[in-house]
C-alpha positions as CSV (number, residue, x, y, z in Angstrom):
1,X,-34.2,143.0,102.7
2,X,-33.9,140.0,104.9
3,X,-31.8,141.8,107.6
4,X,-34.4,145.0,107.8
5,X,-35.0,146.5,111.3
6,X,-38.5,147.2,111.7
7,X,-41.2,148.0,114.0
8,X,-44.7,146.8,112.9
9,X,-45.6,143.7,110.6
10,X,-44.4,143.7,107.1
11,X,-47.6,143.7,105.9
12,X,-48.7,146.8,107.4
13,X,-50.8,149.0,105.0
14,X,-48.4,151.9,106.0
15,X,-44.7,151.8,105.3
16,X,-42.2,154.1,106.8
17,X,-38.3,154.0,106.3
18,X,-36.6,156.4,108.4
19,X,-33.1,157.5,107.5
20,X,-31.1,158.0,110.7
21,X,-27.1,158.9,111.8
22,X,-27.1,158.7,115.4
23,X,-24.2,161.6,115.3
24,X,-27.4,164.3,113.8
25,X,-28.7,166.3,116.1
26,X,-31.4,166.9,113.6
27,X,-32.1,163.1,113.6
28,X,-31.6,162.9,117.4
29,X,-34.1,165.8,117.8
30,X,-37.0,164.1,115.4
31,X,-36.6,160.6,117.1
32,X,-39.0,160.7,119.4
33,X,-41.4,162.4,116.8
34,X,-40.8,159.2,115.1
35,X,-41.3,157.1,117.8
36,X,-44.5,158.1,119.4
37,X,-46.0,158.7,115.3
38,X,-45.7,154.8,115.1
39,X,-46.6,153.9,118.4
40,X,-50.4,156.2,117.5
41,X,-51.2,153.3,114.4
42,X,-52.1,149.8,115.9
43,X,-49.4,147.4,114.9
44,X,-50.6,145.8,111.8
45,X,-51.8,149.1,110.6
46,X,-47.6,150.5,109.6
47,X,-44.3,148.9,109.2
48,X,-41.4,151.9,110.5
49,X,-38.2,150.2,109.2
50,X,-34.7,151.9,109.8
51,X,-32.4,152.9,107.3
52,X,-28.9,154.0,107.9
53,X,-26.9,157.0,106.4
54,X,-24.0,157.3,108.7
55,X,-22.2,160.7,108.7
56,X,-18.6,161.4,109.1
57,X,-18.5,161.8,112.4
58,X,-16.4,160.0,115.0
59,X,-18.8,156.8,115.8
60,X,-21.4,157.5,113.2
61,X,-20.3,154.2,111.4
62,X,-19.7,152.4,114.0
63,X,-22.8,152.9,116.2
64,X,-25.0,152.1,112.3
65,X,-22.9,148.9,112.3
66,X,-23.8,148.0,116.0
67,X,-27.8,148.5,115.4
68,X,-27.8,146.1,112.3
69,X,-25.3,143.8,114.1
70,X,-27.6,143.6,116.9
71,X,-30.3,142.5,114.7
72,X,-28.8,139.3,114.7
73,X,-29.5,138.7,118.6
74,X,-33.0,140.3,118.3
75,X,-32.3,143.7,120.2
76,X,-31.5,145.9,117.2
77,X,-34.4,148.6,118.3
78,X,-33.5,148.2,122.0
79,X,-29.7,149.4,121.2
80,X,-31.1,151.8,118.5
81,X,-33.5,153.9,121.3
82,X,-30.2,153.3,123.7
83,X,-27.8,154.7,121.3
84,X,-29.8,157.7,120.5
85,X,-30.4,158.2,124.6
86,X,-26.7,158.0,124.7
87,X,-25.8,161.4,123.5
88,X,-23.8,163.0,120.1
89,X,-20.4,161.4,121.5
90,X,-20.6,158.1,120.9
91,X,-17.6,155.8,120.7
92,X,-17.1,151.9,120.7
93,X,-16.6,151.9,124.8
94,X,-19.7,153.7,124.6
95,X,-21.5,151.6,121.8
96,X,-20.4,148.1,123.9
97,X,-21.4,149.8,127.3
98,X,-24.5,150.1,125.9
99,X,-24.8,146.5,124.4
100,X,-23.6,145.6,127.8
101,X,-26.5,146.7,129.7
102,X,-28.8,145.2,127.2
103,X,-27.9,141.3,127.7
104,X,-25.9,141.5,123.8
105,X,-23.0,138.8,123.7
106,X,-20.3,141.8,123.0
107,X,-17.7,139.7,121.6
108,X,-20.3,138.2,118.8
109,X,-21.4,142.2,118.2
110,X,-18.1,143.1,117.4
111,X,-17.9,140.3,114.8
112,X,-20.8,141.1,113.3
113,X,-20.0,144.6,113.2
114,X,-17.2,143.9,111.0
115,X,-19.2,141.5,108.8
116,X,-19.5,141.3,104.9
117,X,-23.6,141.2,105.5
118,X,-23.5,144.1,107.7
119,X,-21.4,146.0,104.7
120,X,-23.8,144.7,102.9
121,X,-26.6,146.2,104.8
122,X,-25.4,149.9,104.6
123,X,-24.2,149.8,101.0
124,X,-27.8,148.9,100.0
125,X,-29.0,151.6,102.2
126,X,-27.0,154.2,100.8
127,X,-27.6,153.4,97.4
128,X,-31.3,153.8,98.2
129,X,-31.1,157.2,99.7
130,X,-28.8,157.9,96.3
131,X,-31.8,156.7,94.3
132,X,-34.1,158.7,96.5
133,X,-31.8,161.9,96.1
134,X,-31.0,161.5,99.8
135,X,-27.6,163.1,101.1
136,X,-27.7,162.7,104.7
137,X,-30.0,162.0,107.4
138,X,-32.9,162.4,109.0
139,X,-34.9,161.4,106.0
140,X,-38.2,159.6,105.8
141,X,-39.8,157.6,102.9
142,X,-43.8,157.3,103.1
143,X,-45.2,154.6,101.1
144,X,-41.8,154.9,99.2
145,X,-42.1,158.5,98.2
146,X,-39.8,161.1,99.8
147,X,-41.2,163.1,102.9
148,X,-41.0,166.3,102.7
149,X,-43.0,167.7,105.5
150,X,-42.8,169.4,108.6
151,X,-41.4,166.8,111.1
152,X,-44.1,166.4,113.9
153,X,-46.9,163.8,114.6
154,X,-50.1,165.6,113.1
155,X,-48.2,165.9,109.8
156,X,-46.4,162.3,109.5
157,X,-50.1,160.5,110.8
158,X,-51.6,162.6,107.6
159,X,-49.1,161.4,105.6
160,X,-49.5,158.1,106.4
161,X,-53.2,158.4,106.3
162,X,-53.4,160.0,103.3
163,X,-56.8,161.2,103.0
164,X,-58.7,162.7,99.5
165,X,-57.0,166.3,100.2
166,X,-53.6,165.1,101.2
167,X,-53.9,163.3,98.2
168,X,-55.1,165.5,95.7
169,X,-51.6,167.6,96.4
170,X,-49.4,164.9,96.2
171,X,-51.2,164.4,92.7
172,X,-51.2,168.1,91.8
173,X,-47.5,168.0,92.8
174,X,-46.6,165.2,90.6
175,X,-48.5,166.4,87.8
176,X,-46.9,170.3,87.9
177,X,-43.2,169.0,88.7
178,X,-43.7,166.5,85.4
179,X,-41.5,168.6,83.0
180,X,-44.2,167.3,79.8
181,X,-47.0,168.7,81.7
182,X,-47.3,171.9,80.4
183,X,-47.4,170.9,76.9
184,X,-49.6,168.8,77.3
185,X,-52.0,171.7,78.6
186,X,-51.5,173.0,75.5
187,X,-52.2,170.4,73.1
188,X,-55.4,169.7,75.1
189,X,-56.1,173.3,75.0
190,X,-55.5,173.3,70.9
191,X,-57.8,170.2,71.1
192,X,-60.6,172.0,72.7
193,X,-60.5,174.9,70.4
194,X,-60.2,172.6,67.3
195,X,-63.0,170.6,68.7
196,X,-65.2,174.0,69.7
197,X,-65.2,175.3,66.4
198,X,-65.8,172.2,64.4
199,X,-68.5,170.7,65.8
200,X,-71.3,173.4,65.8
201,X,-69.3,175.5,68.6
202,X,-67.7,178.4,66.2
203,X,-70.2,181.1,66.8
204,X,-70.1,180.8,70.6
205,X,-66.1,181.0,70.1
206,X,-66.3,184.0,68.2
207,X,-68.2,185.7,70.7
208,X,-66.2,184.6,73.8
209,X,-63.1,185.9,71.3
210,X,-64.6,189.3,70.9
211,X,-65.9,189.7,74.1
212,X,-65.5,193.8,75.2
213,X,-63.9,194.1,78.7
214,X,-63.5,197.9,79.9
215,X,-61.4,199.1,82.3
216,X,-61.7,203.0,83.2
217,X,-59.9,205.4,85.7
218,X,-61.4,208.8,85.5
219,X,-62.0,209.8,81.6
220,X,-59.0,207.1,80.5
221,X,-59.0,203.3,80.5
222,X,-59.0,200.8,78.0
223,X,-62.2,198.8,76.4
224,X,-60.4,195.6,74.7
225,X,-62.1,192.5,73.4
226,X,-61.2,189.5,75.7
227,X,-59.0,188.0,72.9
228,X,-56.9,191.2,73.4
229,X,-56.7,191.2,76.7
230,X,-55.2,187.7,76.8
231,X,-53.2,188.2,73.8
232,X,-51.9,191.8,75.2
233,X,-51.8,191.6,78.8
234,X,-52.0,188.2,80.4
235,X,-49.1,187.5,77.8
236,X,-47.2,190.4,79.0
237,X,-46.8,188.0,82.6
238,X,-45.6,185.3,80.4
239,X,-43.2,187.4,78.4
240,X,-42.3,189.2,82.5
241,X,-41.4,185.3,82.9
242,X,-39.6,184.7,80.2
243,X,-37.5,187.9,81.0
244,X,-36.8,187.0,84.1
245,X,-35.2,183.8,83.1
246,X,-33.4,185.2,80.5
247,X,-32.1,187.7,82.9
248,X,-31.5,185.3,85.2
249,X,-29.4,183.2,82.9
250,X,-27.3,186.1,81.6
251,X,-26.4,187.2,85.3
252,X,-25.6,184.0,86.8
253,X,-26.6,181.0,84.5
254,X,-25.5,179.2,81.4
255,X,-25.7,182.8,79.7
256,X,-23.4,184.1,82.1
257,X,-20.3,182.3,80.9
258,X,-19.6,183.3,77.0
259,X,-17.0,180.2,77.0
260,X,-20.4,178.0,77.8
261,X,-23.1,180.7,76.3
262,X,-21.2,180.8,72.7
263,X,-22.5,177.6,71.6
264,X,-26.4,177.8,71.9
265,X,-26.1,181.4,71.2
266,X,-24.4,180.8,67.5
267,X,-26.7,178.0,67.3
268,X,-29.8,180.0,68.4
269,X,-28.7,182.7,65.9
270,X,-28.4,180.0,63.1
271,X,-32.0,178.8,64.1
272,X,-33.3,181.9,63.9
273,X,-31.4,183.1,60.7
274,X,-32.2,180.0,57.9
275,X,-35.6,179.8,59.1
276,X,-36.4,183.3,58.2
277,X,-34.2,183.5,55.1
278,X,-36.4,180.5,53.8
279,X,-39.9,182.0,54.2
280,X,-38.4,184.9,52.8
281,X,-37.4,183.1,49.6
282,X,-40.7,181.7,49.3
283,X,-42.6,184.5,49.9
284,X,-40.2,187.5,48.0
285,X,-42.3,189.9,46.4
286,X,-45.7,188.7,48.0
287,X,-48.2,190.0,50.5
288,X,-46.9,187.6,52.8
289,X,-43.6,188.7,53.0
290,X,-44.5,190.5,56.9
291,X,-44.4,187.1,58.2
292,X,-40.8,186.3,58.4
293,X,-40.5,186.3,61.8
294,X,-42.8,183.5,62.5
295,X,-40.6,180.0,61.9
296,X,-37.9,181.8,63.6
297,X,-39.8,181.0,67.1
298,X,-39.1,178.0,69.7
299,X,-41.4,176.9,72.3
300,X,-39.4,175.9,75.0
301,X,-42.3,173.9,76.9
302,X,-42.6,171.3,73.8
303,X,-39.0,171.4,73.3
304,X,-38.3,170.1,76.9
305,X,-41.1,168.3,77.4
306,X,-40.5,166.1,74.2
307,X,-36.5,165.4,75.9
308,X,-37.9,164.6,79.3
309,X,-40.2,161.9,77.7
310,X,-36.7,160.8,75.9
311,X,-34.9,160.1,79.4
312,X,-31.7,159.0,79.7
313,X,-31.7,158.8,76.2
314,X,-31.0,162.5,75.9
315,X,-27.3,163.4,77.6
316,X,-27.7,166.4,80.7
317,X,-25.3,167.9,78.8
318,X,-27.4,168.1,75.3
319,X,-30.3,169.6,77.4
320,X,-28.9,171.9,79.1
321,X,-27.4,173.1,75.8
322,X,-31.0,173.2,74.4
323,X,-32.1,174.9,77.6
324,X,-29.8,177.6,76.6
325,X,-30.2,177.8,73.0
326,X,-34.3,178.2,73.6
327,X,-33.5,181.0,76.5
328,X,-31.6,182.8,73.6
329,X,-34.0,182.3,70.7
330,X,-36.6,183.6,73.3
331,X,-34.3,186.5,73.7
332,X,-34.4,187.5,69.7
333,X,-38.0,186.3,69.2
334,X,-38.7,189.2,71.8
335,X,-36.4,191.7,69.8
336,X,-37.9,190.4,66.4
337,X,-41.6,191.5,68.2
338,X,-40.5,195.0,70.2
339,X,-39.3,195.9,66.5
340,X,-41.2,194.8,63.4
341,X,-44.4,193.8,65.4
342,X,-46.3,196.7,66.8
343,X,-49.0,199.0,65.2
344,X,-49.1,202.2,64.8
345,X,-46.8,204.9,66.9
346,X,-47.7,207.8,69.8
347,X,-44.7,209.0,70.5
348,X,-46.4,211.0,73.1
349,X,-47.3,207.3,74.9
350,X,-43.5,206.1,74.2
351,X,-42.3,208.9,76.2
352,X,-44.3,208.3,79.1
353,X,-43.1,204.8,79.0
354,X,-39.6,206.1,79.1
355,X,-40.3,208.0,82.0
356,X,-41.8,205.3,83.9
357,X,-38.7,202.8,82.9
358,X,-36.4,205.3,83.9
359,X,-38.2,205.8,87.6
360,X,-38.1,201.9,87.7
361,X,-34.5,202.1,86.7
362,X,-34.0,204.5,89.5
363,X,-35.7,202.0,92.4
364,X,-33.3,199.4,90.6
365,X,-30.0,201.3,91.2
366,X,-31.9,202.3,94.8
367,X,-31.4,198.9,95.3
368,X,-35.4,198.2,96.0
369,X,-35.5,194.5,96.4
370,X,-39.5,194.3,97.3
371,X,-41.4,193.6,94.1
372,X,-44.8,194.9,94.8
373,X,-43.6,198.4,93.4
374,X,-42.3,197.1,90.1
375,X,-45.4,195.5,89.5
376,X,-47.5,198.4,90.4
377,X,-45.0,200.2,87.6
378,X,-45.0,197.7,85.4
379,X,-48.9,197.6,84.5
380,X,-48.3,201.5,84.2
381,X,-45.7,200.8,81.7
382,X,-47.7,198.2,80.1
383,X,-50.7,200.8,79.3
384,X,-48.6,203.0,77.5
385,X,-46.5,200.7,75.7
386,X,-49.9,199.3,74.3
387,X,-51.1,202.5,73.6
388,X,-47.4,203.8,72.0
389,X,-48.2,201.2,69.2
390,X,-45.5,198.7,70.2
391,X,-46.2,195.5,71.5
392,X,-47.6,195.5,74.9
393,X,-46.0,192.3,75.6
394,X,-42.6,193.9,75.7
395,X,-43.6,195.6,78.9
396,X,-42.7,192.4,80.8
397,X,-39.9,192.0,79.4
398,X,-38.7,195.7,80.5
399,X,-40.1,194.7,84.1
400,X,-38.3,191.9,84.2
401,X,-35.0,194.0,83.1
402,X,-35.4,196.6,85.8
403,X,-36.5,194.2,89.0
404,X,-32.6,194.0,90.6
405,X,-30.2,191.1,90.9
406,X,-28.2,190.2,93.6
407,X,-26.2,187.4,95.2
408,X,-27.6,184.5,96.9
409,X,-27.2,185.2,100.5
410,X,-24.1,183.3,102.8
411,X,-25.9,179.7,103.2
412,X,-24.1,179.0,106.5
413,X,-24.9,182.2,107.6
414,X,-28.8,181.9,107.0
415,X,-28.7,178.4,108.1
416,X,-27.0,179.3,111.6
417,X,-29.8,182.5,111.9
418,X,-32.7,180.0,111.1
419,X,-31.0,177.2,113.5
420,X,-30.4,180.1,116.5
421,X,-34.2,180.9,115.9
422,X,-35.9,178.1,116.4
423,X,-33.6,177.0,119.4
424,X,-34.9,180.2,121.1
425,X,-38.7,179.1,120.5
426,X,-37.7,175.5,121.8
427,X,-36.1,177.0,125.0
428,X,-39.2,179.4,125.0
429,X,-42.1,176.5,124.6
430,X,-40.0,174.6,127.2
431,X,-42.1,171.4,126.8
432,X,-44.9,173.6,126.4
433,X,-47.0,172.6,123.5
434,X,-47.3,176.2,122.4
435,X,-46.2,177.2,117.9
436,X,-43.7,179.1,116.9
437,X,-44.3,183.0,117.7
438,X,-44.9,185.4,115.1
439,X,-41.7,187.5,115.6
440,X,-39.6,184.2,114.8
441,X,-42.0,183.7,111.9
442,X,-41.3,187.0,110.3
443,X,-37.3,186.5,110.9
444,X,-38.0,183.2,109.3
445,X,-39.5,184.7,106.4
446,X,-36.7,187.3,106.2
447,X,-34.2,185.2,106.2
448,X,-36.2,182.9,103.7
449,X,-37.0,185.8,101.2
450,X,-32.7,186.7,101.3
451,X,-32.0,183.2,100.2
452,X,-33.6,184.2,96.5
453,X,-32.8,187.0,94.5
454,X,-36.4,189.1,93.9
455,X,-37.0,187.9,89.8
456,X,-37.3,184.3,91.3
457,X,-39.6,185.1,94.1
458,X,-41.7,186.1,91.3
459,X,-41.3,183.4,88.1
460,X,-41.9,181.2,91.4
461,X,-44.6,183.0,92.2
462,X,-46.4,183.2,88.5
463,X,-44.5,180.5,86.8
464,X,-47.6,177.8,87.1
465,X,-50.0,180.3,86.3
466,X,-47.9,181.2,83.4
467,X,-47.8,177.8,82.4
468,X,-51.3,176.3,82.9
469,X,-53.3,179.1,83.0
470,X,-52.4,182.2,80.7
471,X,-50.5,179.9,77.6
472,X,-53.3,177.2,77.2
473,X,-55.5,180.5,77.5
474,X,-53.7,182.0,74.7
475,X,-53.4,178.5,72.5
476,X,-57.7,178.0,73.5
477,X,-58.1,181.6,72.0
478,X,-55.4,181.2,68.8
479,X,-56.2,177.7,67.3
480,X,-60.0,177.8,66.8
481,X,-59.2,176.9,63.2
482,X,-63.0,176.2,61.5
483,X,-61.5,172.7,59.5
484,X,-64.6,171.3,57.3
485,X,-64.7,173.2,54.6
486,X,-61.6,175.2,54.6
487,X,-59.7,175.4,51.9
488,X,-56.1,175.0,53.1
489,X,-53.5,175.0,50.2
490,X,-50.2,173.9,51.7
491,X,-48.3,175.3,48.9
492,X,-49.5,178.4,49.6
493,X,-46.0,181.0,50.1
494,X,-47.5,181.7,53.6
495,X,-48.1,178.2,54.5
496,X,-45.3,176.7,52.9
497,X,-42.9,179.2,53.8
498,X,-44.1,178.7,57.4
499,X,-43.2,174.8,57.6
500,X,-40.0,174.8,55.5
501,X,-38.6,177.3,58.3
502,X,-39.5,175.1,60.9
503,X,-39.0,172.0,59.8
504,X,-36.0,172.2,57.7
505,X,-35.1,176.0,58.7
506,X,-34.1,175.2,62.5
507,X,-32.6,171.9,62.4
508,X,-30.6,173.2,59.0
509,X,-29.6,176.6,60.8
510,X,-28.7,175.0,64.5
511,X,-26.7,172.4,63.2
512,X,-24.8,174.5,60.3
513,X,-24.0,177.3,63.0
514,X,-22.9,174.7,65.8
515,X,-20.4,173.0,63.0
516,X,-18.8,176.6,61.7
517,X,-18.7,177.9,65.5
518,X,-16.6,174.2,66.4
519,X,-14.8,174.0,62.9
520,X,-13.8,177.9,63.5
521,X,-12.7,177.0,67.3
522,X,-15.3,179.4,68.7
523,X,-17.4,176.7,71.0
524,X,-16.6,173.5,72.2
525,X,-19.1,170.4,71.3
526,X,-19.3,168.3,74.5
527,X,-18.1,164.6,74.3
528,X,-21.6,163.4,75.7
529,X,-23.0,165.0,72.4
530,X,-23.2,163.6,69.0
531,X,-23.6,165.5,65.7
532,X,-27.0,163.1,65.1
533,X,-27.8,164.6,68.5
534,X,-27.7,168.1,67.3
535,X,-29.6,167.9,64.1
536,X,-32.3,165.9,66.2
537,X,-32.1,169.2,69.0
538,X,-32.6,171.0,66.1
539,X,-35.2,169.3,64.7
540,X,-37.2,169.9,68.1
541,X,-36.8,173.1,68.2
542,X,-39.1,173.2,65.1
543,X,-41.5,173.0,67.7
544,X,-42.4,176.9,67.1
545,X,-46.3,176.6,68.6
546,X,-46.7,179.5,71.2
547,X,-44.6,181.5,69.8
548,X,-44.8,181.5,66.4
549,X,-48.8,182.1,66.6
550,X,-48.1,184.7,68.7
551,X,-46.0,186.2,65.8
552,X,-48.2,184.9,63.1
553,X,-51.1,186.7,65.1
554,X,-49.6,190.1,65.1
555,X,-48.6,189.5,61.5
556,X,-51.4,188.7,59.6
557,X,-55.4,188.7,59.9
558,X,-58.4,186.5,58.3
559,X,-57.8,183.5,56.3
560,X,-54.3,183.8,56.1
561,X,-54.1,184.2,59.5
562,X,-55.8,181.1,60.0
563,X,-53.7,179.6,56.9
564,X,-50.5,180.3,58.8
565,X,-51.8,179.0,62.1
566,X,-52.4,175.6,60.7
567,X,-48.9,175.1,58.7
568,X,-47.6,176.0,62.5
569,X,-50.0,173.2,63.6
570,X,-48.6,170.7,61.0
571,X,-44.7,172.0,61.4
572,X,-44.8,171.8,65.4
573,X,-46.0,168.4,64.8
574,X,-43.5,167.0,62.0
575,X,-40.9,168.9,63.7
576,X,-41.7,167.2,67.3
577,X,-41.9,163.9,65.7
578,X,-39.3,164.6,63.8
579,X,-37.4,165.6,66.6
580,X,-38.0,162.8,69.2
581,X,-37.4,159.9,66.4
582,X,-33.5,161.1,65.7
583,X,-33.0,161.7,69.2
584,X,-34.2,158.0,70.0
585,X,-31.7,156.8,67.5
586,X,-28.9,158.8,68.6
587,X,-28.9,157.9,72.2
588,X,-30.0,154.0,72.1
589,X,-28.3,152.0,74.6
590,X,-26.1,150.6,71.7
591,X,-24.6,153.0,70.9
């Protein structure tokens, strides 16, 4: 901008644009941070440029107007470091005071204060902070990126400086936050094992698969082959983090509401019905018949993923609704397991499992917000699910059931605590140079730890691990499919059965579900929503991957296991592209 207030040359190799309100104490407080972090570069080395996000405070608007209008007689910064020495209660006697004692023709301020270019000015700057998701001031840009760091000189200079570590996070951060990045762990990971086993690589697969990892306490423990272990326990976090969510969503989320929940809910039921009821036809009478459950799946990660590629091309309103639906068909994908999935039955095991749901029950209605204990529990209750013969994965599930919900706490309330603390360290270090204490830390925490409810302390806490750790694990260990040479016959029931219910079952049963449950007057379409919309939703959620081979695993064995593995491969893929392609159509800008 031609009228932009800056310190530095604007060719520095650093740029800075600080957000201010001289009303904020908070931006009052971090000015001289500021300040004295641009005055440590040499000149040429950062360009600090002010950006204004007035308040509503009496003469927030007024003293933003004066700095930009001061610009114009070359002592913007002077008046900027005068207003902000002025104190919170500024005014225009104040504001032309100041101006006063700086040489500034007052008369020609006050004109330029009410100027179209100084409107101008501050409507471009808000509509940056906008852009940058920026409500109010103090903010700071770095190199254009949002700062979000603690506010004092060693932390801005590394930001500024960026070196390989500081770096590396701000890439890591980027990558994590990207909502296609976990599925595109997975395809990688179903790459690798595709690749593994097919070029000379099987043999050394096989063994990693079968791998024997014992546990033992005393004369019990378990001795499982490493495929197990990942299959049976590391997915039993997953599942703990898909319970929570779903818990989550029925307490207080889009699940919470049945006038909002009814919609993805019929429609999650109808993607989960005609899916099943297809491979069902196709398979009536044969050995394959077990495998119903596996086109009924959804995997949320791809599904998303594929709509945050899509952009503003896919309406908040249609993703949220798939957000919803997927939380639901996770919901009965998790039933469809607990029921017709396990092996075997000790109902010697199941009772012990009772017993140690019912003691985590008890710390529930106790109101035991700390998680460690549920943990401890819930591997307890995952051994003897596993060895009761159900699925051990439904032990995170029944974790995630029993850790307690609660209300967020009172934000002002927190936010006065957390405000009164750090005063009281401020009046403490009295210009000292000494950190904040450790009994102010461990309020801080406190207070910190209240603002959450204890399930999302922990899906915080295992959610990237979840995500980029134990499901490309899983996918690595589950797709080795040995390709040259293998007779695949895709009208095989299994395999056929398999991609009619994803790729025609889901889109078929969501759409025909979500047009009876409007039609009937039990759910309201949004406006934002088309029907093309829903049949391409649909169509995405063919996407069955994770999921469905975790089904197809527990279902079937051998060749047809890997049979059914593939027609998952080819269905996720047709249903994805599938998927994205209507979408693209629906929500073109000419529409």
């Amino acid at each position: 901008m031609a009228q932009d207030i800056t310190l530095g040359t604007a060719d520095a190799k650093v740029s800075l644009h600080w957000f201010v309100d001289y009303t904020s104490k908070p931006a009052r407080r971090i000015r001289d941070v500021m300040m004295r972090t641009a005055e440590r570069f040499p000149t040429e080395d950062v360009c600090l440029t002010l950006r204004f996000l007035p308040g509503s405070a009496p003469g927030a608007q007024e003293a933003a107007r004066a700095v930009i209008a001061a610009q114009g007689q070359g002592k913007a910064f002077d008046l900027h470091r005068a207003l902000f020495e002025r104190g919170r209660a500024l005014d225009m006697h104040a504001i032309e005071a100041a101006a006063a004692e700086l040489g500034l023709d007052v008369a020609q301020l006050r004109a330029d204060m009410a100027s179209e270019a100084t409107d101008a000015v501050l409507a471009d700057h808000r509509a940056e902070a906008t852009a940058g998701h920026i409500n109010a001031a103090p903010a700071l840009f770095v190199d254009g990126r949002h700062y979000e760091g603690a506010w004092d000189e060693d932390s801005l200079i590394e930001a500024a400086t960026k070196p390989l570590g500081y770096r590396w996070r701000l890439a890591s951060s980027d990558f994590f936050e990207w909502a296609a990045s976990a599925g595109m762990v997975l395809i990688l990971a179903t790459l690798a094992a595709l690749v593994a086993v097919n070029i000379g690589l099987h043999h050394w697969y096989e063994e990693l698969k079968h791998l024997k990892i014992g546990i033992s306490i005393g004369e019990g423990g378990l001795n499982l082959p490493f495929e197990a272990w990942v299959n049976d326990g590391l997915m039993a976090l997953f599942f703990l983090v898909v319970g929570i969510e779903i818990k989550r969503e029925i307490v207080d989320g889009e699940l919470s509401d049945m006038s909002r929940a009814a919609l993805p809910i019929i429609g999650a039921i109808g993607g989960m019905l005609v899916p099943a009821l297809i491979y069902v036809a196709v398979n009536w009478g044969g050995p394959g018949a077990g495998g119903w459950g596996v086109p009924m799946a959804t995997d949320i990660a791809f599904t998303l993923g594929i709509m945050a590629l899509l952009g503003s091309r896919v309406p908040t309103s249609l993703k949220v609704f798939v957000s919803a639906l997927a939380i639901a068909d996770d919901l009965g994908a998790i039933v469809v397991i607990a029921l017709f999935y396990g092996h075997g039955f000790d109902g010697h095991a199941l009772l012990l499992a009772g017993v140690v749901l019912v003691v985590m029950a008890g710390l529930n209605l106790a109101r035991v917000y700390s998680r460690l204990p549920y943990l401890l529990l819930g591997v307890v209750l995952w051994y003897y699910v596993h060895e009761s013969g159900l699925h051990a994965t439904v032990a995170g599930v029944l974790t995630a059931a029993a850790i307690p919900s609660r209300r967020g706490a009172n934000l002002a309330g927190v936010a006065a605590q957390t405000a009164a603390v750090f005063q009281a360290e401020l009046e403490a270090a009295s210009g000292s140079s000494r950190g904040i204490g450790n009994r102010a830390f461990e309020v801080l925490e406190g207070a910190m730890d209240r603002l959450r409810e204890p399930g999302l302390h922990l899906q915080h806490a295992l959610e990237r691990w979840s995500n980029f750790l134990i499901l490309p694990l899983f996918a690595f260990l589950n797709t080795g499919i040995v390709l040259v040479g293998m007779s695949f016959d895709l009208f095989a029931p299994e395999a056929l059965g398999v991609i009619l219910g994803l790729l025609v079952g889901k889109p078929l049963g969501i759409a025909l579900a979500v047009w009876i449950a409007v039609r009937l007057g039990l759910a309201r379409l949004s406006a934002e929503i088309s029907w093309m919309q829903i049949i391409g939703a649909g169509a995405l959620c063919g996407v069955g991957f994770t999921m469905s081979i975790f089904i197809g695993s527990a279902a079937f064995d051998g060749s047809t296991l890997d049979t059914v593995k593939l027609a998952i491969l080819i269905a996720s893929a047709l249903s994805g592209v599938l998927g994205a392609a209507l979408l693209w159509v629906a929500g073109r800008p000419a529409r």
